[in-house]
VODOKE-919301 format. One record per residue (C-alpha): residue in three letters; z, y, x. Coordinates in steps of 0.25 Angstrom, whole numbers, plus 5000, padded with zeros to 4 digits. Layout:
<nodes>
node aa=ALA up=Z north=Y east=X
...
</nodes>
This chain:
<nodes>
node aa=UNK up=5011 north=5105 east=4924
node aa=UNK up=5025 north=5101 east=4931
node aa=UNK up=5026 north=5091 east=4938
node aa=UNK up=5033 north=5082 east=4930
node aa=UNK up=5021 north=5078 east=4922
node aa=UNK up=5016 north=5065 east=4921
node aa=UNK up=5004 north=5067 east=4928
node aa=UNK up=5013 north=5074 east=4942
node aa=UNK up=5023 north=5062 east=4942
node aa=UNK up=5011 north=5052 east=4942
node aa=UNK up=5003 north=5059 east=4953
node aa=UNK up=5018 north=5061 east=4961
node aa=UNK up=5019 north=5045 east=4959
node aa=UNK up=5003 north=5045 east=4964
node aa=UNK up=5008 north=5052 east=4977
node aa=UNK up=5019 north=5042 east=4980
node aa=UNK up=5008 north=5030 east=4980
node aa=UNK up=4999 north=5041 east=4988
node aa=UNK up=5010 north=5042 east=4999
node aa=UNK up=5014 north=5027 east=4999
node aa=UNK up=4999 north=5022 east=5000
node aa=UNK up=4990 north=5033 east=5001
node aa=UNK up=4985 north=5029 east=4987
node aa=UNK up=4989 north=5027 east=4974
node aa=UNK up=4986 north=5013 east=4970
node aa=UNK up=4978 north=5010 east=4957
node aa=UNK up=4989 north=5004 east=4951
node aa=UNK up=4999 north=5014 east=4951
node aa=UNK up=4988 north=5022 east=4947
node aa=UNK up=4988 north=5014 east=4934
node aa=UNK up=5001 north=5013 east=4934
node aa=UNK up=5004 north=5029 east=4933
node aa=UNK up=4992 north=5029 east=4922
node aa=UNK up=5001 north=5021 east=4912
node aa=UNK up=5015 north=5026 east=4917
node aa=UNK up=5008 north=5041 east=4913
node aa=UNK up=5001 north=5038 east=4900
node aa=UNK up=5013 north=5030 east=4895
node aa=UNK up=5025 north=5040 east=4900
node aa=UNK up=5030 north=5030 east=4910
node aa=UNK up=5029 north=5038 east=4924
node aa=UNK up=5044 north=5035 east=4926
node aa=UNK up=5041 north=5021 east=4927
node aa=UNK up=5030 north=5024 east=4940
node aa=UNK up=5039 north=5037 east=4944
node aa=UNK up=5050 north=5025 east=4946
node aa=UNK up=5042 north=5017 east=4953
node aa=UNK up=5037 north=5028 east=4964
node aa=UNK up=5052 north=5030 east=4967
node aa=UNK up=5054 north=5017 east=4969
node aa=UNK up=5043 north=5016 east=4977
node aa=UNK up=5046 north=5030 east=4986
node aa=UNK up=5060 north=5024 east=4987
node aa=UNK up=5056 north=5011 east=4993
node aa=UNK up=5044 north=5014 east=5001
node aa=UNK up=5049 north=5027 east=5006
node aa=UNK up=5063 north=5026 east=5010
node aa=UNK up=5064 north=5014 east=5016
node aa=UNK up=5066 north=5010 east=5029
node aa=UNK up=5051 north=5003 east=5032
node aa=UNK up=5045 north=5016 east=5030
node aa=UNK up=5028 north=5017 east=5023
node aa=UNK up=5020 north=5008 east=5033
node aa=UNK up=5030 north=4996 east=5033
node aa=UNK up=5032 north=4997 east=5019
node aa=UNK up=5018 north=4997 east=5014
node aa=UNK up=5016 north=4984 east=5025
node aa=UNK up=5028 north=4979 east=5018
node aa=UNK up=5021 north=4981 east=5006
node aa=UNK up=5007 north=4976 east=5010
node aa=UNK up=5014 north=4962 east=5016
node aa=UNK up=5022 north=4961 east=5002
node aa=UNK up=5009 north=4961 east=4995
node aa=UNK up=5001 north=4952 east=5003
node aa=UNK up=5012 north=4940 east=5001
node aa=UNK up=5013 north=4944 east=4986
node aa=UNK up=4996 north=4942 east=4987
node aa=UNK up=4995 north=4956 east=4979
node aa=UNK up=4982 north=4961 east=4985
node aa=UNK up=4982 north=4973 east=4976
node aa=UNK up=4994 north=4982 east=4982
node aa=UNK up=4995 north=4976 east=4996
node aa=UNK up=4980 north=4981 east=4997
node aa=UNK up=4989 north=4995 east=4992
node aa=UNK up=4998 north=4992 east=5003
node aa=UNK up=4990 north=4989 east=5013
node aa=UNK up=4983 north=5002 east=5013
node aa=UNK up=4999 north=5009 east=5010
node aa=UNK up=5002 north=5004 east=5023
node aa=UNK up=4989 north=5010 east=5030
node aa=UNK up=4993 north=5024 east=5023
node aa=UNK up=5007 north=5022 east=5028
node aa=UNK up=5002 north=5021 east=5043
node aa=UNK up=5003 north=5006 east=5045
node aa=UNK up=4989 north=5000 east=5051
node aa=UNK up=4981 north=4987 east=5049
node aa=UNK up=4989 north=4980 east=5060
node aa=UNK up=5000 north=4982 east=5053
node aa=UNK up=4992 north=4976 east=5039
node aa=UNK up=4989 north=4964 east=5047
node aa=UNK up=5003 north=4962 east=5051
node aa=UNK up=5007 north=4962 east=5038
node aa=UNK up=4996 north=4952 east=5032
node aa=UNK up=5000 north=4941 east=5045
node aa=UNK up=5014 north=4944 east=5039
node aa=UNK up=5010 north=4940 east=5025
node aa=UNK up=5002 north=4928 east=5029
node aa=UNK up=5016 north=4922 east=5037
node aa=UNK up=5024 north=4928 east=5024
node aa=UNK up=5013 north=4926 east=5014
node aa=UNK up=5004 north=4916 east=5018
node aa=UNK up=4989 north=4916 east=5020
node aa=UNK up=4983 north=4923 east=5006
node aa=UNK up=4994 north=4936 east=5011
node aa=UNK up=4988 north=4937 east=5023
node aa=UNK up=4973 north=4936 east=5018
node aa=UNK up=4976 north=4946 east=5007
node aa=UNK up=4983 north=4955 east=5019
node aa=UNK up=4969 north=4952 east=5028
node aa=UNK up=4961 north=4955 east=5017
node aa=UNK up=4967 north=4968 east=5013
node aa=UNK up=4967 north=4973 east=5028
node aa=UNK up=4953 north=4969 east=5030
node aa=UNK up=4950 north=4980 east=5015
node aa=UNK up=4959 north=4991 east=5024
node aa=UNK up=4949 north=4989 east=5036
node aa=UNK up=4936 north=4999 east=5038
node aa=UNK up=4924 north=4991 east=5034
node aa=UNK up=4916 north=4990 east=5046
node aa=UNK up=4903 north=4983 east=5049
node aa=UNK up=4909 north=4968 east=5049
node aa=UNK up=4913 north=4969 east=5065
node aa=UNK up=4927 north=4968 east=5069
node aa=UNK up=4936 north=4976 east=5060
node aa=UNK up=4950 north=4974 east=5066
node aa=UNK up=4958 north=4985 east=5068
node aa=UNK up=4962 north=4988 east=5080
node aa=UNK up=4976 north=4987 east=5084
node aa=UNK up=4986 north=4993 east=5092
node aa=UNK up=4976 north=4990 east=5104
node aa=UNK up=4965 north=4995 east=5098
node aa=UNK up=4970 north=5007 east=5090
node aa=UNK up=4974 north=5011 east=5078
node aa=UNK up=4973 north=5001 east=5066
node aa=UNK up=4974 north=5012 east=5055
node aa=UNK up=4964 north=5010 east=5043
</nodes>
């Protein structure tokens, strides 16, 4: 097998979601399905270029961009990718202070329903504990890495 088989350029485009947010999302996963089946990888191999090119060279680097990302999607109301993003910003070293930065950003840009979908989404990243206080603790208390 070389690696120019359908199979090998979809698994290369896999990795680049890997790196970007430690997962590859269900939706690109459907995505790739089609794009194989129906001989249309250049289309997603296009996409991933796109993608290294802005998320990687820029100058706001991974943690800012997936923040950017997240606060973009809270004030469009998309729940589905800033719930991706979210978790990208995590992988990307940003903590949950910084997530609750950007939803209070969202609710002055955005208005309330941004800032509820942020809370809401921070509260599904946050350990489960026993219905005490779960706040993380900040740059008093320690580290606020999930």
């Amino acid at each position: 097998m070389t690696d120019d088989t359908p199979t090998r350029r979809a698994e290369a485009i896999r990795d680049r979601y890997r790196s970007t947010l430690g997962a590859v999302p269900g939706g690109v996963q459907e995505r790739l399905r089609v794009a194989q089946e129906f001989g249309r990888l250049p289309t997603e191999e296009a996409i991933a270029a796109l993608r290294h090119v802005v998320l990687t060279d820029n100058p706001l680097g991974a943690r800012v961009q997936q923040l950017v990302h997240f606060g973009q999607l809270l004030a469009l109301g998309r729940a589905h990718p800033a719930r991706i993003h979210a978790r990208g910003a995590l992988h990307a070293g940003a903590v949950v202070a910084d997530l609750i930065g950007v939803a209070e950003t969202a609710l002055i840009t955005a208005g309330v329903p941004a800032y509820a979908l942020g809370t809401e989404i921070i509260a599904e990243l946050l350990p489960q504990g026993d219905g005490g206080d779960r706040r993380p603790s900040g740059p008093a208390g320690g580290p606020d890495r999930l």
